[in-house]
LUMLUMDO-267438 format. One record per residue: residue in three letters; x, y, z of N, C-alpha, C, O, CB in turn. Coordinates in pm, whole numbers, padded with zeros to 5 digits, always signed. Glycine has a CB too. Layout:
<sites>
ALAXYZXYZXYZXYZXYZ ...
</sites>
This chain:
<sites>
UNK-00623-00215-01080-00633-00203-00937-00530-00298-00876-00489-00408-00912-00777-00233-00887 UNK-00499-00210-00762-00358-00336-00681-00396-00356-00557-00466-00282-00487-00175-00277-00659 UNK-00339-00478-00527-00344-00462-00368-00216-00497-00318-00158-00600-00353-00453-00555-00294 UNK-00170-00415-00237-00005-00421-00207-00057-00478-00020-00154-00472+00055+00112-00204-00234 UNK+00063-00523-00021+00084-00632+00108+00208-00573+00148+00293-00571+00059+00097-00814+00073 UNK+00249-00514+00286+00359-00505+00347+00366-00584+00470+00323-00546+00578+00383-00381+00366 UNK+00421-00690+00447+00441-00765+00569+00548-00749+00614+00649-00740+00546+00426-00888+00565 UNK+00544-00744+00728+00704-00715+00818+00781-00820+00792+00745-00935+00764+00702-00706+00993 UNK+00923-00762+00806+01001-00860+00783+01107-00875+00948+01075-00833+01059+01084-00820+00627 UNK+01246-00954+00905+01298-00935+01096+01375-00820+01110+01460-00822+01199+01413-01069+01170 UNK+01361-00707+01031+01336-00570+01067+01261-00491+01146+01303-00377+01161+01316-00530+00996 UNK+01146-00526+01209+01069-00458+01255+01067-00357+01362+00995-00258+01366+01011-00520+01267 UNK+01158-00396+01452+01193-00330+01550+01212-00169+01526+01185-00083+01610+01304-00396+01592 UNK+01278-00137+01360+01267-00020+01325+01169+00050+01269+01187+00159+01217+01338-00007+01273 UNK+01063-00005+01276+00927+00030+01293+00873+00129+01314+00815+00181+01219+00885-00013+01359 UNK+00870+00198+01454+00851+00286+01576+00936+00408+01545+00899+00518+01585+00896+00213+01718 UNK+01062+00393+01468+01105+00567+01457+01091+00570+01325+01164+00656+01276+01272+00631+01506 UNK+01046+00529+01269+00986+00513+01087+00861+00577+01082+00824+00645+00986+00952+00339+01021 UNK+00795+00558+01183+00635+00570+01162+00591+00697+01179+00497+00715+01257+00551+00488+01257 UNK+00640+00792+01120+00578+00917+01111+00607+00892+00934+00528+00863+00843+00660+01067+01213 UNK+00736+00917+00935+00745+00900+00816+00668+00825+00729+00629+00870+00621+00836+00874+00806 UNK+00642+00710+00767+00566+00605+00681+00416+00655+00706+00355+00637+00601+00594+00432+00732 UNK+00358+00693+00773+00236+00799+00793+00253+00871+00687+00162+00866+00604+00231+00893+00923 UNK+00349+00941+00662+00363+01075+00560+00323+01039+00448+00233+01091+00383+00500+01137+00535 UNK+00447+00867+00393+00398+00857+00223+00271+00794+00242+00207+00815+00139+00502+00754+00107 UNK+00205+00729+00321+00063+00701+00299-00035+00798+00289-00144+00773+00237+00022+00628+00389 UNK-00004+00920+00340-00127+01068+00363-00066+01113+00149-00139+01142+00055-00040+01272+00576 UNK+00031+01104+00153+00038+01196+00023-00006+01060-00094-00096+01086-00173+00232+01283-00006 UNK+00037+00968-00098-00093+00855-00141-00229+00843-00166-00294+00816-00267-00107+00783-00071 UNK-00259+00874-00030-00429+00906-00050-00433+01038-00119-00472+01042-00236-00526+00921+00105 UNK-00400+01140-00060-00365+01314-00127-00385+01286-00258-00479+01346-00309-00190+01394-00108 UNK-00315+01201-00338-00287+01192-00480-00365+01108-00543-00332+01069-00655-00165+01157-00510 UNK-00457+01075-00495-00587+00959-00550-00537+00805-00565-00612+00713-00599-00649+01004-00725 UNK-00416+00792-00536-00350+00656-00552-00409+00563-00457-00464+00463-00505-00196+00660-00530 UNK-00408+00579-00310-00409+00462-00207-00549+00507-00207-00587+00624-00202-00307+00455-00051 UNK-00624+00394-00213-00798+00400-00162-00795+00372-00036-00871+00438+00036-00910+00289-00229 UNK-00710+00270+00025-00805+00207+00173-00669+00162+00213-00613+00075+00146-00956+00057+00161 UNK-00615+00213+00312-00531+00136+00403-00570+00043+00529-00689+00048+00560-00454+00225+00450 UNK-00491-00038+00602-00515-00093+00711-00440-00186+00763-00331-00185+00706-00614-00128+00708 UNK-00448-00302+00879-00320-00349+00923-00392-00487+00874-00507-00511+00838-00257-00319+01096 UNK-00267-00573+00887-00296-00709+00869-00265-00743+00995-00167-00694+01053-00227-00786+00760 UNK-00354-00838+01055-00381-00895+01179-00334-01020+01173-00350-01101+01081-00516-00893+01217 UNK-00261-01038+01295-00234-00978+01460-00122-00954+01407-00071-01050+01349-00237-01074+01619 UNK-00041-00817+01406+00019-00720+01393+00161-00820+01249+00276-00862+01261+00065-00650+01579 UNK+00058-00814+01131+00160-00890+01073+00218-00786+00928+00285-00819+00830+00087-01057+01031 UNK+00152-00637+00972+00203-00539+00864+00098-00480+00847+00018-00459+00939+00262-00588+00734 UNK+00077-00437+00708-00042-00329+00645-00107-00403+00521-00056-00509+00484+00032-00165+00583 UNK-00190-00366+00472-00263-00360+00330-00312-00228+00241-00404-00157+00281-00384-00430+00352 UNK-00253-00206+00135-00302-00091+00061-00406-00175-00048-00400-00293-00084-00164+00006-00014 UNK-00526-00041-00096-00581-00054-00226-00535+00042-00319-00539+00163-00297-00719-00049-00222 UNK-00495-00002-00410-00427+00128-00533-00502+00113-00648-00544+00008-00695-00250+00110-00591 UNK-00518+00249-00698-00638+00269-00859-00546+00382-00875-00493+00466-00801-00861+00316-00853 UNK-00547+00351-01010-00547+00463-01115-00424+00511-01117-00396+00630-01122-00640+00577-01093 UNK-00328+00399-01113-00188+00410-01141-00145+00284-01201-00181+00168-01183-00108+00442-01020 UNK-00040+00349-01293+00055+00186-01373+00110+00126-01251+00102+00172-01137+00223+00220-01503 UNK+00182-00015-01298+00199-00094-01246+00375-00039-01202+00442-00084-01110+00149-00218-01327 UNK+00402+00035-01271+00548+00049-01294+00571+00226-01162+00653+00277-01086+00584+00076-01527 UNK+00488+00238-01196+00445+00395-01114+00421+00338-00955+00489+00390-00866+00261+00486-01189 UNK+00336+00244-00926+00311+00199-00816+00424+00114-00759+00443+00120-00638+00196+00139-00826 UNK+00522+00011-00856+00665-00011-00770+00727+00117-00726+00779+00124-00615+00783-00087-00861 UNK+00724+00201-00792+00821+00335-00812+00821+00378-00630+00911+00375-00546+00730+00491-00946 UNK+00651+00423-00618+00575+00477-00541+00602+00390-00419+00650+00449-00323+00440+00490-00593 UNK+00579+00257-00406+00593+00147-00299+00775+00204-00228+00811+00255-00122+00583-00054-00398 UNK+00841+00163-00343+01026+00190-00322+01012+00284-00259+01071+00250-00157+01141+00225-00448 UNK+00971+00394-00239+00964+00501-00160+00894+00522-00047+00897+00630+00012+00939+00578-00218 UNK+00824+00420-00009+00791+00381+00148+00914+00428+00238+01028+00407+00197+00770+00205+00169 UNK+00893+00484+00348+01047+00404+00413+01020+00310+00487+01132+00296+00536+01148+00485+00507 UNK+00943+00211+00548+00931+00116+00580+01000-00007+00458+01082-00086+00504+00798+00123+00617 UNK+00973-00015+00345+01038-00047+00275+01216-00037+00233+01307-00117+00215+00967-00012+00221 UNK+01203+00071+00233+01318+00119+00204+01427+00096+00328+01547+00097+00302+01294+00260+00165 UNK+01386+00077+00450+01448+00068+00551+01506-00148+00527+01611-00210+00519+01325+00136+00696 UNK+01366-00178+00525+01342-00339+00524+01259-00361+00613+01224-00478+00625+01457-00431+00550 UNK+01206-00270+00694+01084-00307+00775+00973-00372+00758+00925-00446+00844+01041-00228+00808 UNK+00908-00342+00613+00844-00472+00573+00890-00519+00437+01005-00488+00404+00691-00459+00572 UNK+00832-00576+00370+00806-00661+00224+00729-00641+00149+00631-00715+00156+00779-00775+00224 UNK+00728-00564+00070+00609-00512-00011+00618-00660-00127+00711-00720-00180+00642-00319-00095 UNK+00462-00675-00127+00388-00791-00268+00296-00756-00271+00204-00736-00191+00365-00952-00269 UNK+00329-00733-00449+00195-00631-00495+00109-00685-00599+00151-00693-00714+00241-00485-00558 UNK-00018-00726-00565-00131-00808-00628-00197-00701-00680-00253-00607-00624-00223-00902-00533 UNK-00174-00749-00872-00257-00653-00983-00389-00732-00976-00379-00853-00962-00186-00644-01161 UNK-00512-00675-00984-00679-00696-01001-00711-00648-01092-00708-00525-01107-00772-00649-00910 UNK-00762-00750-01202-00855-00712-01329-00992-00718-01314-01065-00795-01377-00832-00795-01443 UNK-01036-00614-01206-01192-00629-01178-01294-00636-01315-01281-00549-01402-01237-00492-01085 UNK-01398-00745-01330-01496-00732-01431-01621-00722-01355-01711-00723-01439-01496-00847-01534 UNK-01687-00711-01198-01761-00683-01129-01756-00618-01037-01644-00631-00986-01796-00743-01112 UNK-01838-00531-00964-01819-00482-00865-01989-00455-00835-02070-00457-00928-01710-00369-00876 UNK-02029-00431-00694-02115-00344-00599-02137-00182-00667-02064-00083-00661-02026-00336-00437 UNK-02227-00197-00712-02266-00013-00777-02167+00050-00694-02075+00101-00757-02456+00076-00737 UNK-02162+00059-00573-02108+00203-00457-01948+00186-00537-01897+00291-00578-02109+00159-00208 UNK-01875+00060-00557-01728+00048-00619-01745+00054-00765-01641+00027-00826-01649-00094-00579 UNK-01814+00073-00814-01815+00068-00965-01737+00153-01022-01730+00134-01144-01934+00087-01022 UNK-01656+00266-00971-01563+00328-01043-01403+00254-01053-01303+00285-01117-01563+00464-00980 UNK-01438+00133-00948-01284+00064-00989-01333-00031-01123-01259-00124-01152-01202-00056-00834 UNK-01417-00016-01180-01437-00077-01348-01361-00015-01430-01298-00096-01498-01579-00061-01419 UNK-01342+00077-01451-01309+00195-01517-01188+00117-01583-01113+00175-01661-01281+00339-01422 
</sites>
């Protein structure tokens, strides 16, 4: 399991005509069982993804192809999780 961090960088400004696009690779993300849970990091300091059930090497691949990334709009850092507990309702991120 990952948790990827896109924090903006002093790109941001290109943000706003990105953001359909960057909508797009996050919908085909979830589409593909990859992204569990998106959301922003507060007060407007980027996003947070949860990723399962992809390599580590698949998920840079996948990130590079942001275009927020790809532009430099944010900074992707991507935190691997070796869960050994979880809440019954998450228990399939054991797996």
């Amino acid at each position: 399991m990952f948790v990827v961090l896109l924090r903006f960088s002093d790109n941001k400004a290109r943000a706003a005509e990105l953001m359909a696009a960057h909508n797009a690779w996050i919908q085909q993300g979830i589409d593909d069982g990859v992204l569990l849970l998106v959301g922003s990091l507060k007060p407007a300091a980027g996003g947070a993804l949860l990723a399962h059930g992809v390599s580590r090497a698949d998920l840079d691949a996948r990130v590079g192809l942001d275009p927020f990334v790809a532009a430099g709009v944010v900074r992707a850092e991507i935190l691997e999780i070796a869960p050994n507990r979880a809440d019954a309702r998450l228990g399939f991120l054991l797996d």
